[in-house]
Short mmCIF file of the C-alpha atoms (twelve columns), coordinates in Angstrom:
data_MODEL
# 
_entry.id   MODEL 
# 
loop_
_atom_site.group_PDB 
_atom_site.id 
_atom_site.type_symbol 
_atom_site.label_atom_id 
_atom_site.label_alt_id 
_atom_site.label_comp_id 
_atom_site.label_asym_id 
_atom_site.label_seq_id 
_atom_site.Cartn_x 
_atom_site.Cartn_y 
_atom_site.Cartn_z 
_atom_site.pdbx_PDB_model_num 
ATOM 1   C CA . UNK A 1   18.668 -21.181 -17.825 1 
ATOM 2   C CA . UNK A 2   18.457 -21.417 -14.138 1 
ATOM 3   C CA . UNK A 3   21.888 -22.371 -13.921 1 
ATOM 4   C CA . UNK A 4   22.964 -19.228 -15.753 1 
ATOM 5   C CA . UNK A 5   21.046 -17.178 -13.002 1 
ATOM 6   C CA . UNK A 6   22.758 -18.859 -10.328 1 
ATOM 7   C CA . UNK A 7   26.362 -18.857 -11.253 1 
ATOM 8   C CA . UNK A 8   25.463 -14.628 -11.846 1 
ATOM 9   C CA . UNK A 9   24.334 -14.353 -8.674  1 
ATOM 10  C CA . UNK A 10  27.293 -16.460 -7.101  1 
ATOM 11  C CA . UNK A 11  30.003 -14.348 -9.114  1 
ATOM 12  C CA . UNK A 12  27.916 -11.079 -8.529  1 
ATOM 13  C CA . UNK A 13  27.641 -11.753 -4.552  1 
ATOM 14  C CA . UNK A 14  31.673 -12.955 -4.569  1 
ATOM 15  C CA . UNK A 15  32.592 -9.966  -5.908  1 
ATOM 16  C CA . UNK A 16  30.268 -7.723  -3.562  1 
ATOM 17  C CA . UNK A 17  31.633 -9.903  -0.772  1 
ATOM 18  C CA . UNK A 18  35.345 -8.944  -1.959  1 
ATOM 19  C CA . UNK A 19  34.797 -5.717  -2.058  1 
ATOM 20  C CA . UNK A 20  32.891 -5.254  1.596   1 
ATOM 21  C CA . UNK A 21  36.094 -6.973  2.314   1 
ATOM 22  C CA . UNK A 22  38.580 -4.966  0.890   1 
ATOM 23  C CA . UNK A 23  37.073 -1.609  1.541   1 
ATOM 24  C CA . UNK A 24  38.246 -1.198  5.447   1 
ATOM 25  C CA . UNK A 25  41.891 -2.369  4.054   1 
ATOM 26  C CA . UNK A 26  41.360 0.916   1.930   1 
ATOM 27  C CA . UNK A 27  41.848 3.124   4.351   1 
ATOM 28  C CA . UNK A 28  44.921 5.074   4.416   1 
ATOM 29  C CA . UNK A 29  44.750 4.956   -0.169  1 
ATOM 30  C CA . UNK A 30  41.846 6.766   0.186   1 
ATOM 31  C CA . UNK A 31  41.635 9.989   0.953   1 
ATOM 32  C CA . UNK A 32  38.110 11.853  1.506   1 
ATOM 33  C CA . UNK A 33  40.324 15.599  2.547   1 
ATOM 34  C CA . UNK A 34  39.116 16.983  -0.911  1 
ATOM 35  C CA . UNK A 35  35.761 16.450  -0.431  1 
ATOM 36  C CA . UNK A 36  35.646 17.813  3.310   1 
ATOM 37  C CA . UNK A 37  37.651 20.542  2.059   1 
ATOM 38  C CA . UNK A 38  35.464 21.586  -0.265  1 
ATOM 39  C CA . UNK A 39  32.275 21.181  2.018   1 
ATOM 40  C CA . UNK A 40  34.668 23.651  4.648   1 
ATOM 41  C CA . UNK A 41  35.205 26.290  2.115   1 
ATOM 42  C CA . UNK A 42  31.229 26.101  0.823   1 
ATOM 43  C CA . UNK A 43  30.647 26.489  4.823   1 
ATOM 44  C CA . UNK A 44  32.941 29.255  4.811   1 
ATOM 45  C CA . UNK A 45  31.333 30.922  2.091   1 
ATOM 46  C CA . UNK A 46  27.558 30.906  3.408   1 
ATOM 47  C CA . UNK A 47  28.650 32.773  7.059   1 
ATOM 48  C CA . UNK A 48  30.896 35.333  5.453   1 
ATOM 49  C CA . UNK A 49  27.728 36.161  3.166   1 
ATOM 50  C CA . UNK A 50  26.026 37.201  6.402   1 
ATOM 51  C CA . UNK A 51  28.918 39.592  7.563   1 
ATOM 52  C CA . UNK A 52  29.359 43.190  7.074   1 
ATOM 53  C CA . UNK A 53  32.317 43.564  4.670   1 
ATOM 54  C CA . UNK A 54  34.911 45.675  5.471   1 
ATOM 55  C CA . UNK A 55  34.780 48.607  2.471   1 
ATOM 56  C CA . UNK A 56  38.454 49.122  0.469   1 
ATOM 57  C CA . UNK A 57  40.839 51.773  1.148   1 
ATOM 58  C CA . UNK A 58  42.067 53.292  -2.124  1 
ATOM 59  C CA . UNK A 59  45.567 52.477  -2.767  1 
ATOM 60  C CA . UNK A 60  46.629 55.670  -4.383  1 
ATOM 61  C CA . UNK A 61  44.277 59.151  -5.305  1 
ATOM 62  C CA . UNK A 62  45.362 61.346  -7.922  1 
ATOM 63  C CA . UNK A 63  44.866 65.055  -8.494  1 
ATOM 64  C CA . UNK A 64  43.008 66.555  -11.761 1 
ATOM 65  C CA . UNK A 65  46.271 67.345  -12.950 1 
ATOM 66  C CA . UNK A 66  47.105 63.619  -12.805 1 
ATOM 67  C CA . UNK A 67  49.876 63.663  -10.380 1 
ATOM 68  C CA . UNK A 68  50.003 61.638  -7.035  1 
ATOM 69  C CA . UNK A 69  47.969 63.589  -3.888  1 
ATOM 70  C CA . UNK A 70  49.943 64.613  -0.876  1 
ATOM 71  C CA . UNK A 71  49.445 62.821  2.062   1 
ATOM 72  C CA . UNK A 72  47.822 66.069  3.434   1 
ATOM 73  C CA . UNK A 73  45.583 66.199  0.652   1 
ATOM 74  C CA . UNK A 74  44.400 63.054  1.241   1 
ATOM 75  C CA . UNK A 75  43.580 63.314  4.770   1 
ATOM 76  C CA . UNK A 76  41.590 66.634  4.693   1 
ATOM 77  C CA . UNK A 77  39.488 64.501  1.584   1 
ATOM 78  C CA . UNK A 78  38.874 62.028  4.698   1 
ATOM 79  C CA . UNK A 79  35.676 61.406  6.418   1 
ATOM 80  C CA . UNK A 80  36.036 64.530  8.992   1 
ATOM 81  C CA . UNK A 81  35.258 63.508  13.076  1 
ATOM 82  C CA . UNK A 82  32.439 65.373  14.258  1 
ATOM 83  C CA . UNK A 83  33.529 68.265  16.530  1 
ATOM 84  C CA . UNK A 84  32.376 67.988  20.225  1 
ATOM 85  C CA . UNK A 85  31.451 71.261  21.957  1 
ATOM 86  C CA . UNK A 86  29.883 71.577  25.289  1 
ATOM 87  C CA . UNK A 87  26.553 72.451  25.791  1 
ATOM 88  C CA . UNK A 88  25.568 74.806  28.258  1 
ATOM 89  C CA . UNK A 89  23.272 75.436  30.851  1 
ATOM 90  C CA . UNK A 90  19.870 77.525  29.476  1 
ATOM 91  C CA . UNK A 91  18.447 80.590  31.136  1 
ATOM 92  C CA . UNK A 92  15.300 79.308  33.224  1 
ATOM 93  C CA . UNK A 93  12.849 81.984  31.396  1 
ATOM 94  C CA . UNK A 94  13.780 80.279  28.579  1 
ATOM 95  C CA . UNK A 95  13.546 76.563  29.337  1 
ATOM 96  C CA . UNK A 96  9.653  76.294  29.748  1 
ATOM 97  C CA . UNK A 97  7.506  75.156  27.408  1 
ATOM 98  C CA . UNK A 98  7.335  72.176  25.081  1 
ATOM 99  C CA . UNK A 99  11.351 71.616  23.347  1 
ATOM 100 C CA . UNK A 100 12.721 68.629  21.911  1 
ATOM 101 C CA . UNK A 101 15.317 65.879  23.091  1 
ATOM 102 C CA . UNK A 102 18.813 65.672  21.894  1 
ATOM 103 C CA . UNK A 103 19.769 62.942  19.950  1 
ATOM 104 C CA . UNK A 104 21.912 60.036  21.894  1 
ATOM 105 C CA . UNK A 105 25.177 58.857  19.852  1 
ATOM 106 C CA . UNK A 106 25.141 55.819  19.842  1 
ATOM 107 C CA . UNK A 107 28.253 54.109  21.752  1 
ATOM 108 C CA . UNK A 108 28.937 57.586  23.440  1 
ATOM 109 C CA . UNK A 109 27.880 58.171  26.554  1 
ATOM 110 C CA . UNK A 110 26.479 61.885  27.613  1 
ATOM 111 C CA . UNK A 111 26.998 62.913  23.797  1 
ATOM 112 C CA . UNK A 112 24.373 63.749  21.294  1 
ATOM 113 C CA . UNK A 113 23.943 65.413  18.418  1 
ATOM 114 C CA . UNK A 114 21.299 68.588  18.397  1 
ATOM 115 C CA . UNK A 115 17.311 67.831  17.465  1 
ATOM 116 C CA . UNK A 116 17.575 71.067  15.180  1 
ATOM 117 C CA . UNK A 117 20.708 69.875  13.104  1 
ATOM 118 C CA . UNK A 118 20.648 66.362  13.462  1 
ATOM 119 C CA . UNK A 119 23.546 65.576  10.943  1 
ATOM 120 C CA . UNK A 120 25.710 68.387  12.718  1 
ATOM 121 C CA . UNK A 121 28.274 67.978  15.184  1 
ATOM 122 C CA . UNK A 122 28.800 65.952  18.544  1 
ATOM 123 C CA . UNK A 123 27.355 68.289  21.857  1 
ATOM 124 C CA . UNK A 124 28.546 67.104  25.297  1 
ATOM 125 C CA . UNK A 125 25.559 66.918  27.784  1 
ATOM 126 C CA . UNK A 126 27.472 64.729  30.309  1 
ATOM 127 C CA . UNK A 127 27.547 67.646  32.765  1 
ATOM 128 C CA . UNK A 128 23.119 67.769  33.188  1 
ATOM 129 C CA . UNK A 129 21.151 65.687  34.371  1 
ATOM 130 C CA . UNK A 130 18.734 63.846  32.089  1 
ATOM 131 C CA . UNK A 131 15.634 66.553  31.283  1 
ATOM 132 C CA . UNK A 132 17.395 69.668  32.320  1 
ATOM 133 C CA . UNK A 133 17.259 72.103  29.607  1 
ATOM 134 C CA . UNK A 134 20.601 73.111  27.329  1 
ATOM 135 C CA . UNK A 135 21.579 75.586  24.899  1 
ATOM 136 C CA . UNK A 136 22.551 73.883  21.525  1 
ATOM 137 C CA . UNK A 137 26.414 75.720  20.777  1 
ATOM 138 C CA . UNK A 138 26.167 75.648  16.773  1 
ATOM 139 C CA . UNK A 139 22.038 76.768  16.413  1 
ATOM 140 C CA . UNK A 140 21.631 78.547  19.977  1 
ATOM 141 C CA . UNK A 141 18.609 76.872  20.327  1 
ATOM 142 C CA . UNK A 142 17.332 75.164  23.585  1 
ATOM 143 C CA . UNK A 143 17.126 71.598  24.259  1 
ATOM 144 C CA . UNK A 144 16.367 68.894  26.351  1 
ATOM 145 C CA . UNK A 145 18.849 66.073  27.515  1 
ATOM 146 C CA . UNK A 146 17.972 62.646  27.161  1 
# 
């Protein structure tokens, strides 16, 4: 019986030893690109999770009467750019009191859009100094730059 044990452990450590052996010789047949490849793309997937994604332009618009849109009907269905008017200076019997700030755009300097019609258009303030007091061009109201 104990004979049995050794020569399994003799044949089972020979071929362990062949193998440790072998295995640096193995290089070049095998090939571990698929795996790393496949760790790269499940990288790939878990940081573009966490960026915005860029929202899909429609390829081609119809009209109710099913025909293609003009290019000119397409554009005025566009997004429209908020106007920019000037503000302009406000009479000084007028500017006292308590009035609100204008809202800064963001990424525009000396623009901002009016505390009384906050999803209106784009007023340019860039000509007072911060705190003197405006006249909004689309309400007529009076407001402060920030």
């Amino acid at each position: 019986m104990k004979a049995l044990v050794i020569n399994r452990l003799v044949g089972s450590r020979g071929i362990c030893l062949l193998v440790a052996a072998l295995l640096p010789l193995s290089g070049h047949w095998a090939n571990a690109d698929p795996v790393g490849d496949f760790f790269k793309k499940v990288g790939h997937s878990i940081s573009k999770a966490f960026q915005p994604q860029p929202t899909p332009h429609p390829t081609r618009k119809t009209t109710a009467s099913g025909e293609p849109a003009s290019r000119e009907s397409i554009a005025t269905q566009a997004a429209p750019t908020p106007i920019v008017q000037p503000a302009s200076a406000a009479p000084a019997d007028k500017a006292k009191g308590d009035m609100p700030y204008g809202i800064p755009v963001p990424d525009r300097k000396g623009i901002v859009t009016s505390p009384y019609l906050p999803e209106g258009n784009y007023i340019d303030v860039s000509a007072f100094a911060p705190g003197s007091a405006v006249k909004d061009p689309y309400t007529g109201k009076i407001f402060r730059v920030p």
